[in-house]
PABA-787051 format. One record per residue (C-alpha): x, y, z; chain; residue in three letters. Coordinates in steps of 0.1 Angstrom, whole numbers, plus 5000, padded with zeros to 4 digits. Layout:
BEGIN
+------+------+------+--------+--------+
|   c1 |   c2 |   c3 | chaine | residu |
+------+------+------+--------+--------+
|    X |    Y |    Z |      A |    ala |
...
+------+------+------+--------+--------+
This chain:
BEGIN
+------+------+------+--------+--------+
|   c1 |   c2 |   c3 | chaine | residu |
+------+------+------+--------+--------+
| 6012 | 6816 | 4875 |      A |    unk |
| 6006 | 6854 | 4882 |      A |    unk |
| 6017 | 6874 | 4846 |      A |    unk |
| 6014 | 6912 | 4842 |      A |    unk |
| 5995 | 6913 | 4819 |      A |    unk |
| 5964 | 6895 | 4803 |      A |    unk |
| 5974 | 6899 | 4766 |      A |    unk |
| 6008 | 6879 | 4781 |      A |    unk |
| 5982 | 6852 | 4802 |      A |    unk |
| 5962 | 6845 | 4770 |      A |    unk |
| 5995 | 6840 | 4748 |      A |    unk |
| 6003 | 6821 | 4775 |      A |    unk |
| 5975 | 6798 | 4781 |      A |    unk |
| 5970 | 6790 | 4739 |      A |    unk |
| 6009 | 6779 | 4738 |      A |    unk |
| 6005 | 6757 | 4768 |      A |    unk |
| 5974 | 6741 | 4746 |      A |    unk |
| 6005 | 6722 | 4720 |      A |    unk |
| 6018 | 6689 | 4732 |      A |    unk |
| 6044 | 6687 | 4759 |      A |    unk |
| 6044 | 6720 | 4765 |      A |    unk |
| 6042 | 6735 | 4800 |      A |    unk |
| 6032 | 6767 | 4815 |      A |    unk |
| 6068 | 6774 | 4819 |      A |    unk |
| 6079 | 6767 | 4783 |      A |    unk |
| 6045 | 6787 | 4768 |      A |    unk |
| 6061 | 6819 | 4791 |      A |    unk |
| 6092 | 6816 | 4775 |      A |    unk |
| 6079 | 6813 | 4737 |      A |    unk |
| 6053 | 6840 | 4745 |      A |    unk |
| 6083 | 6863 | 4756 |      A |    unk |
| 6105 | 6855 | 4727 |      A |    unk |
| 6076 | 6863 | 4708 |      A |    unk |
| 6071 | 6897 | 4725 |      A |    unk |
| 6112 | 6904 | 4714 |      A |    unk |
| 6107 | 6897 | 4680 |      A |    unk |
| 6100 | 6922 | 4649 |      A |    unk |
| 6062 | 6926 | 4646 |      A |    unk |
| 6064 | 6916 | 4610 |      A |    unk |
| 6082 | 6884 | 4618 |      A |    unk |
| 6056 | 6878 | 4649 |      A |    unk |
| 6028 | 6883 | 4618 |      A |    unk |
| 6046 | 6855 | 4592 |      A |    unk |
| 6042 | 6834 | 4626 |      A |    unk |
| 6004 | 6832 | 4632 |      A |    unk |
| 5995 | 6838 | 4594 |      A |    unk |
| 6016 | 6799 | 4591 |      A |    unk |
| 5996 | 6786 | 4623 |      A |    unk |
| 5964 | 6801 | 4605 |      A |    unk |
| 5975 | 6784 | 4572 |      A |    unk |
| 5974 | 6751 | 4588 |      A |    unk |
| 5938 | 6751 | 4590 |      A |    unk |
| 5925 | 6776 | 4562 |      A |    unk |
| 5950 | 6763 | 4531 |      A |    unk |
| 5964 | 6729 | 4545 |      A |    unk |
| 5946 | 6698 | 4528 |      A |    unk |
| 5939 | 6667 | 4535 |      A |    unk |
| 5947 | 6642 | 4500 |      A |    unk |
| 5914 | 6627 | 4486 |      A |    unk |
| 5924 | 6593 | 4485 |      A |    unk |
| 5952 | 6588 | 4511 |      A |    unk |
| 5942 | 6614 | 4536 |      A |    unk |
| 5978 | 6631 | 4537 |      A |    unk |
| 5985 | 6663 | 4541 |      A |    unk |
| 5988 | 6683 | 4514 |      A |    unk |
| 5987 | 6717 | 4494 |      A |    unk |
| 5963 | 6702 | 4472 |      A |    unk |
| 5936 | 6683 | 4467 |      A |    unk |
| 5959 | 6658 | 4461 |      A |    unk |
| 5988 | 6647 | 4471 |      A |    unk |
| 6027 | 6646 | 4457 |      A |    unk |
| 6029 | 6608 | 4459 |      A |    unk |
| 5993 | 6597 | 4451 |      A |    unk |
| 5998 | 6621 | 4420 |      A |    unk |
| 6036 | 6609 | 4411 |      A |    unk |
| 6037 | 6590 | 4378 |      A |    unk |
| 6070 | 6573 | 4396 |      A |    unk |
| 6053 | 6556 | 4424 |      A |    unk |
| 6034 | 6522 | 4422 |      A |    unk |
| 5996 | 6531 | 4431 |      A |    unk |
| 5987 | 6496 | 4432 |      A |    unk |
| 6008 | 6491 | 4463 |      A |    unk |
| 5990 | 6508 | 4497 |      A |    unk |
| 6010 | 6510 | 4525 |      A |    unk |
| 5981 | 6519 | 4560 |      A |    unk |
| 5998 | 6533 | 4585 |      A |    unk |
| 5982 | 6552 | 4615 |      A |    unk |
| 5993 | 6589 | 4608 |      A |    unk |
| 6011 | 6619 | 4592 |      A |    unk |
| 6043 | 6612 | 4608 |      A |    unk |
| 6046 | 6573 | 4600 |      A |    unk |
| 6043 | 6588 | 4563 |      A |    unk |
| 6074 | 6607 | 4567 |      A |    unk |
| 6092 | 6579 | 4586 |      A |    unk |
| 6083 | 6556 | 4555 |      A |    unk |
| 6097 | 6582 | 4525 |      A |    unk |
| 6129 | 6590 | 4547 |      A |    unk |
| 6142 | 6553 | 4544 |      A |    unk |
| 6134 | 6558 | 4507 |      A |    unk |
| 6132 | 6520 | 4499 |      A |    unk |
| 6090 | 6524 | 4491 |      A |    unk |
| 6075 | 6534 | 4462 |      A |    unk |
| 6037 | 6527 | 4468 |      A |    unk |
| 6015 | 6549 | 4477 |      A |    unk |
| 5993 | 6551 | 4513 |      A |    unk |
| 5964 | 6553 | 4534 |      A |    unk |
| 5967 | 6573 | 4563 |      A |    unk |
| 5938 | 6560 | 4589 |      A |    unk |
| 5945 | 6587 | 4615 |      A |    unk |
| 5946 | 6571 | 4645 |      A |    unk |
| 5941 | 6533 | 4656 |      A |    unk |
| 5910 | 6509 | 4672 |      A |    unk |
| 5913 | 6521 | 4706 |      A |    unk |
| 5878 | 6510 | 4729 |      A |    unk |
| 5891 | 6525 | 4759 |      A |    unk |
| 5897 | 6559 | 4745 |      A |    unk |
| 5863 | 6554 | 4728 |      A |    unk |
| 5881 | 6547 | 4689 |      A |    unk |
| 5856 | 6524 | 4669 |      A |    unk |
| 5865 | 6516 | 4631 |      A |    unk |
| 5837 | 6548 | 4623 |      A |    unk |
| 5861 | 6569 | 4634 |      A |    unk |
| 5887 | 6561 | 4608 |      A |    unk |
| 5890 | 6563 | 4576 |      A |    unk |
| 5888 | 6526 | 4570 |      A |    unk |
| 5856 | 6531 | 4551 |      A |    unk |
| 5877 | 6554 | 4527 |      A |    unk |
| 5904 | 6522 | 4522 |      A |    unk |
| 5874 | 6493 | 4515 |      A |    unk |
| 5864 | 6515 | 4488 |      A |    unk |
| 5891 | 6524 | 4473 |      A |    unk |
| 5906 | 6492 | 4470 |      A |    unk |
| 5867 | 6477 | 4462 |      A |    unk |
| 5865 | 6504 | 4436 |      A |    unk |
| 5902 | 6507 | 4421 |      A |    unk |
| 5900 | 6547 | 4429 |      A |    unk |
| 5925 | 6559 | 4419 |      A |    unk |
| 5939 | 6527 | 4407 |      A |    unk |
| 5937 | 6489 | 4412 |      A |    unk |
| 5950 | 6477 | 4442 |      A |    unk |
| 5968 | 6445 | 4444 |      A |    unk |
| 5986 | 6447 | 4479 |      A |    unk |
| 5979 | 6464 | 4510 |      A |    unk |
| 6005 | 6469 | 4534 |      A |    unk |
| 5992 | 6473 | 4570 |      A |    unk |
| 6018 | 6489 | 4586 |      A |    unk |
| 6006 | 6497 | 4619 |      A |    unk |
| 6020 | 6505 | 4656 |      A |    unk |
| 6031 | 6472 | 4673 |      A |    unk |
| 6008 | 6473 | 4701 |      A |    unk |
| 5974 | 6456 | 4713 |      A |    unk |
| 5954 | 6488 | 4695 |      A |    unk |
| 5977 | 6482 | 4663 |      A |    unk |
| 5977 | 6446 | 4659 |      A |    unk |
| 5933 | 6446 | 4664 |      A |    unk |
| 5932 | 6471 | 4636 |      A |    unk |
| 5953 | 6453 | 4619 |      A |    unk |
| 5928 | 6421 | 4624 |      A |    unk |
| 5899 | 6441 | 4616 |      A |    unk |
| 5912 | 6458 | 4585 |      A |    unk |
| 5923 | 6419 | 4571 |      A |    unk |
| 5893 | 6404 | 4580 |      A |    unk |
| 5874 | 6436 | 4560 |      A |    unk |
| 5891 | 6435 | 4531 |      A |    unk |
| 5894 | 6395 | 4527 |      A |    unk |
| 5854 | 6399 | 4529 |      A |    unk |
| 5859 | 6422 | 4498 |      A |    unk |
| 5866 | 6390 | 4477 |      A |    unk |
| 5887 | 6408 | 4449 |      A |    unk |
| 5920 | 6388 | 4455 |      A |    unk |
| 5941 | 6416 | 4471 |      A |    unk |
| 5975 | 6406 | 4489 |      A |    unk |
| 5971 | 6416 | 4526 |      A |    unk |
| 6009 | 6423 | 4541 |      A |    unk |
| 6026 | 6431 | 4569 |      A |    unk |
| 6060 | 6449 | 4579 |      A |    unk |
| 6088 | 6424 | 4589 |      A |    unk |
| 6093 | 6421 | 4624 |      A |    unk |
| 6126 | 6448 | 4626 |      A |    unk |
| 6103 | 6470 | 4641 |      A |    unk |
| 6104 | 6463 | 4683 |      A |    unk |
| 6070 | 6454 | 4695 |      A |    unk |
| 6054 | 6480 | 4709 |      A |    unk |
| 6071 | 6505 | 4690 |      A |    unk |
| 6057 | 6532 | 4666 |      A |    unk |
| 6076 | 6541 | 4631 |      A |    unk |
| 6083 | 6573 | 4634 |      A |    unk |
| 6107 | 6566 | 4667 |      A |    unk |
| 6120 | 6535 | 4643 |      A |    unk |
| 6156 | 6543 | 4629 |      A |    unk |
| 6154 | 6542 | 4589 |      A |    unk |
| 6173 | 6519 | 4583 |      A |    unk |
| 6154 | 6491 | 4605 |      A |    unk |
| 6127 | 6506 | 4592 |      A |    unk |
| 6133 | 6503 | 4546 |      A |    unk |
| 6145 | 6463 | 4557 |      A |    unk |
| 6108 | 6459 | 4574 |      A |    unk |
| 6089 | 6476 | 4543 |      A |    unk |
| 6115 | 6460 | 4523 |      A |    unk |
| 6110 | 6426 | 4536 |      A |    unk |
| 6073 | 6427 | 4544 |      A |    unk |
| 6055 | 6395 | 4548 |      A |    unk |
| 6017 | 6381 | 4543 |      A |    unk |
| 5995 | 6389 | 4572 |      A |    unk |
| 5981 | 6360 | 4592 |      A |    unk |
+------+------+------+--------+--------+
């Protein structure tokens, strides 16, 4: 793509960086961009700064947050003993829009994936043992594994049962009822499939 300018080819080239977006698409945001009042253009990359310089990640469940720690893990409402583990950000905010769960979570950030070179040290599974090992920030007596439907989800799954049974300290290791499609992750789930599954959750095998 020949631009004329270089300014316009680096805005260009940055934009084309996000997910699903195209050379064409980053040209068209770059140019809207141009259009716009500078002070507007400013509030714009000072928010896309923000995301890494004032965005935090929660101490215990690993959401984002504006704090150290998060609105649900510090809500006096919600039922700390209960962890839902899901596999990121977004399943988070799939879980609170059906509003039928009140526990709190553990947000792994990604799943057991060999051939994209995922290994359980590159989640925070350590994070989970321990908390629910050490009752930080409270005891845990379930733990929800609420993970993607697919090979990678279901051998995390495995893997996180097998490492917390080895814990020995009698916690209840559940599993989403089957509502949610195989091979389907929660965020694409509708809400209402998805507050029967949390609601109805079963024991893992």
């Amino acid at each position: 793509m020949n631009l004329p300018s270089k300014i316009l080819e680096q805005a260009v080239e940055q934009l084309s960086l996000l997910p699903g977006v195209g050379k064409r698409s980053a040209l068209r945001y770059a140019l809207h961009l141009v259009k716009e009042d500078e002070m507007r253009v400013r509030e714009f990359a000072e928010a896309i700064v923000g995301l890494k310089t004032q965005l935090h990640r929660c101490r215990y469940c690993h959401n984002v947050s504006d704090s150290e720690v998060c609105p649900i893990c510090s809500s006096e409402k919600r039922q700390r003993g209960i962890v839902c583990v899901v596999e990121n950000v977004q399943d988070v905010m799939a879980l609170e829009n059906t509003q039928q769960y009140k526990g709190v979570y553990h947000v792994l950030g990604g799943v057991i994936s060999p051939i994209d070179g995922v290994g359980p040290a590159d989640l925070e599974i350590g994070s989970l043992l321990r908390r629910v090992q050490e009752s930080e920030p409270a005891k845990v007596e379930e733990v929800i594994l609420a993970l993607p439907t697919t090979m990678e989800g279901d051998t995390t799954n495995f893997y996180l049962s097998r490492q917390l049974r080895l814990l020995d300290v009698g916690v209840k290791i559940t599993t989403l009822a089957r509502g949610v499609a195989i091979g389907d992750s929660l965020e694409y789930a509708d809400e209402i499939t998805l507050g029967r599954s949390i609601v109805h959750r079963i024991p893992f095998e």
